[in-house]
C-alpha positions as CSV (number, residue, x, y, z in Angstrom):
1,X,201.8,114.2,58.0
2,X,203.5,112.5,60.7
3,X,202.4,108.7,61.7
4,X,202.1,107.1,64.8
5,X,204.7,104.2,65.1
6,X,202.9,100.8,66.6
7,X,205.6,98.9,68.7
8,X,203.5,95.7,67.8
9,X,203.8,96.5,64.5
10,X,207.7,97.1,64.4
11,X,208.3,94.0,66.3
12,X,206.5,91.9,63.6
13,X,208.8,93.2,61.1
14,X,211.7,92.6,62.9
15,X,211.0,89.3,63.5
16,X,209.7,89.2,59.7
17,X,213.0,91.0,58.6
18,X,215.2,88.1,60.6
19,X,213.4,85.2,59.5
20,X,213.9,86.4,55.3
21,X,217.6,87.1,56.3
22,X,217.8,83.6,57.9
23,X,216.6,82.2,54.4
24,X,218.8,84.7,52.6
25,X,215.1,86.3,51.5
26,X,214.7,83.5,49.4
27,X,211.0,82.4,48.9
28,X,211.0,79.4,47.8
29,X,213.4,78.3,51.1
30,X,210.9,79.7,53.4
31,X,208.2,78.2,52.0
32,X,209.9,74.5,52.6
33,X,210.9,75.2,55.7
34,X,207.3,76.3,56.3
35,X,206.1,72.7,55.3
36,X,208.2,70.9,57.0
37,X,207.7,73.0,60.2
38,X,203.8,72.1,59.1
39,X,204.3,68.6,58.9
40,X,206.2,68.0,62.2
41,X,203.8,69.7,64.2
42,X,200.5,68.1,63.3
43,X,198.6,70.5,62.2
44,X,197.4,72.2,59.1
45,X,198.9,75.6,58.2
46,X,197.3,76.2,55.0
47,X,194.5,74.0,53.8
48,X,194.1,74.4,49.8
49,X,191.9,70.8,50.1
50,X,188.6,72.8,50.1
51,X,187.0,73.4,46.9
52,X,186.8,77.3,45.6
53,X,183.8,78.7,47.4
54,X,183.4,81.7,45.6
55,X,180.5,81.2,43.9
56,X,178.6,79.9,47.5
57,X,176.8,82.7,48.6
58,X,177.0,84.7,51.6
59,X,175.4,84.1,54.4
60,X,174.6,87.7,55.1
61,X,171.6,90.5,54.4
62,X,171.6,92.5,51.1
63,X,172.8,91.5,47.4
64,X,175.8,89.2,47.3
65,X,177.8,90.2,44.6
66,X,179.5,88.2,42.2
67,X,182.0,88.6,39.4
68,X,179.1,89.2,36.5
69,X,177.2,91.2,38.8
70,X,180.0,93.8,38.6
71,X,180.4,94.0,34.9
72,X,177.4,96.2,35.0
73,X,178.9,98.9,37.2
């Protein structure tokens, strides 16, 4: 089975592909550079400041499942 080939999708991973090789695919070098990129522009890339929200419900119609509500299937 042949699949279709998204140009979008190819460019992201170029661009992913030279930024890794820019850090020599090292994780923990991308990730600083990451926060300092984050702090010199002002903004908030990741907020982890929130408090776990996964037991908050949802919002939405029907039966919002949960972790113990699982067990049983």
């Amino acid at each position: 089975m042949a699949m279709n080939r998204d140009p979008i999708v190819e460019e992201v991973r170029k661009h992913r592909e030279a930024r890794a090789a820019k850090f020599g695919f090292n994780i923990r070098a991308m990730v600083e550079d990451a926060r300092k990129r984050q702090v010199g522009s002002g903004h908030a890339i990741v907020d982890l400041t929130h408090e776990d929200k996964a037991e908050t419900p949802r919002k939405t119609p029907g039966k919002s499942f949960r972790r113990k509500d699982l067990t049983s299937l």
